[in-house]
C-alpha positions in Angstrom: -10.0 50.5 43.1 -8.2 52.1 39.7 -5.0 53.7 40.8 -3.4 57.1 39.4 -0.3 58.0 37.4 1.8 56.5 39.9 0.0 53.1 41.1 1.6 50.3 42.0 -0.1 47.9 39.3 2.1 50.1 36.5 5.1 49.0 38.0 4.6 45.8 37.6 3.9 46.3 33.5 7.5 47.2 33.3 8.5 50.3 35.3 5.4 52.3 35.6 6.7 53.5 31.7 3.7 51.7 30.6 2.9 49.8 27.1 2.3 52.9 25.2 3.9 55.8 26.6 7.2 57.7 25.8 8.7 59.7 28.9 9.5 63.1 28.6 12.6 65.2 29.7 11.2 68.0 31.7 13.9 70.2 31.2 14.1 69.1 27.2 10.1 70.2 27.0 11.0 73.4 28.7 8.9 72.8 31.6 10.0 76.0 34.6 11.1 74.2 37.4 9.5 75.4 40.6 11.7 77.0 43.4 11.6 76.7 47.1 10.7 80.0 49.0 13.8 81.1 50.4 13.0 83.8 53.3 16.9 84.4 53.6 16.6 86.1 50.0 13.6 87.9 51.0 14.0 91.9 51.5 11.0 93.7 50.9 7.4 92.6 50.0 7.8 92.8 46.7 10.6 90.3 46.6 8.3 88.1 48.7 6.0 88.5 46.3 7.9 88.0 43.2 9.7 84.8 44.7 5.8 83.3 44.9 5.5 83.2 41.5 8.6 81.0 41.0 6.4 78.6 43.9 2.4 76.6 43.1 -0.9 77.1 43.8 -2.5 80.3 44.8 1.6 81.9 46.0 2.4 81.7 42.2 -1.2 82.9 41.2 -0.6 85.9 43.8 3.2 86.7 42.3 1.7 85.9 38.6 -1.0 88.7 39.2 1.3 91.2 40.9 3.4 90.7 37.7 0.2 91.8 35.4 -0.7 94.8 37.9 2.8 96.5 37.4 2.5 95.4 33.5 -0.6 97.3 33.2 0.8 99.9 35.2 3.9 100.8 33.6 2.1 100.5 30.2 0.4 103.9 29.4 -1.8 102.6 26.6 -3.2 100.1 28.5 -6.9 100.6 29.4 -7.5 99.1 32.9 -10.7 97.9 34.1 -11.4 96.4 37.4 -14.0 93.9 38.5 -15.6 94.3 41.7 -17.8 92.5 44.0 -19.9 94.7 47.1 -18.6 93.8 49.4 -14.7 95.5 48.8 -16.3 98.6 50.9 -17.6 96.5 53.7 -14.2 94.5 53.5 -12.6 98.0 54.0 -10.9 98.2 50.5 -12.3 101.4 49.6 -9.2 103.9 49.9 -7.2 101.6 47.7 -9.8 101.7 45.0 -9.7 105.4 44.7 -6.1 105.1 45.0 -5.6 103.2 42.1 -8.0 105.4 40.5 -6.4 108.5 41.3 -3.3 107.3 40.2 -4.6 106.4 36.8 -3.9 102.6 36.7 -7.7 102.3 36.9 -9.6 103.6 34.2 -12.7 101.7 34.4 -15.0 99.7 37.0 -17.9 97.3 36.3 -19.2 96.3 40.0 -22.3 95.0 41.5 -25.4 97.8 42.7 -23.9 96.2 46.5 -20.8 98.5 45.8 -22.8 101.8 45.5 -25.3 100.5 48.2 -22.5 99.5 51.1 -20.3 102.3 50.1 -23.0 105.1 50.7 -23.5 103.2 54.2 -19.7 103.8 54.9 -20.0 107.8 53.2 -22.6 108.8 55.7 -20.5 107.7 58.5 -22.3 104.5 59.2 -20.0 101.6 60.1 -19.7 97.8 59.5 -19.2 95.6 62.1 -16.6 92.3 62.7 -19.2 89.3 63.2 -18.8 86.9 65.7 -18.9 83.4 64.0 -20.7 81.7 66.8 -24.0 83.6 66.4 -26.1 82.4 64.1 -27.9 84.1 61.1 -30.8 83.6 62.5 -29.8 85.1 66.0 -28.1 88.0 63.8 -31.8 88.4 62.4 -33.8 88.9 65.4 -31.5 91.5 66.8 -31.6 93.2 63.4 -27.6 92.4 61.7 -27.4 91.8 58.3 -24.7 89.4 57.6 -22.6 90.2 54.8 -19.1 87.3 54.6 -17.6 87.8 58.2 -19.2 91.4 58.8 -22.9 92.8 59.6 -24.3 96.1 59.1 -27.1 97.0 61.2 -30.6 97.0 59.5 -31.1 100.5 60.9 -28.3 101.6 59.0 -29.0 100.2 56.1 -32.8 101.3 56.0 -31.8 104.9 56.6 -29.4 105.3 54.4 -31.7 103.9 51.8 -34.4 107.3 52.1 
């Protein structure tokens, strides 16, 4: 078995510095250096969110992107077009769409027909339902639930809101 980066079979050729390497200085190459998530400095959501981005993985992806939001926001030549998938109405997300619309820091949306279809279900009153993971699609199918992620609509409302 080949080992990574930091295998014991490099430490024997002299260190784990290797034959034909040259270690870097982080600090030297101007790497960030990472900081811990102190909830003692936290005071609002935003800080919270903003001290993620100092953190890895998808916390720093979540402060990163909040970061680009108020960019865009603050920016009034910036022309702002959002991405969505269907299933944001199912999901709920709907009032914030319009919000950010409303508000002018979207200008544009490029969604999927889903969007238009499960958003007309939730403008006619019809409702979505929480799904129960331990029933199975095909359960869900005989009683007549459509499955969409974690919620179902039920084929009745879906077939009358299509006529």
């Amino acid at each position: 078995m080949r080992e990574g980066n930091h295998g014991s079979s490099q430490r024997q050729q002299g260190g784990g510095e290797g034959l034909d390497r040259k270690l870097h200085n982080p600090i030297e190459d101007r790497l960030i250096p990472l900081e811990p998530l102190d909830l003692g400095k936290v005071t609002s959501i935003d800080s919270l969110v903003r001290a993620m981005a100092k953190t890895a993985f998808t916390g720093r992806q979540l402060g990163e992107a909040a970061d680009v939001l108020e960019a865009m926001a603050l920016d009034e030549d910036a022309f702002v077009v959002m991405t969505l998938a269907g299933a944001m109405t199912v999901a709920k997300q709907g009032l914030i769409i319009t919000e950010l619309i409303d508000r002018g820091i979207v200008n544009a949306i490029v969604s999927t027909g889903a969007l238009m279809a499960h958003g007309l279900v939730e403008a006619t009153g019809r409702a979505h339902f929480r799904a129960n993971p331990e029933v199975s699609d095909e359960e869900l199918y005989e009683q007549g639930y459509n499955r969409v992620y974690d919620t179902l609509e039920p084929e009745r409302t879906s077939t009358t809101s299509r006529k």
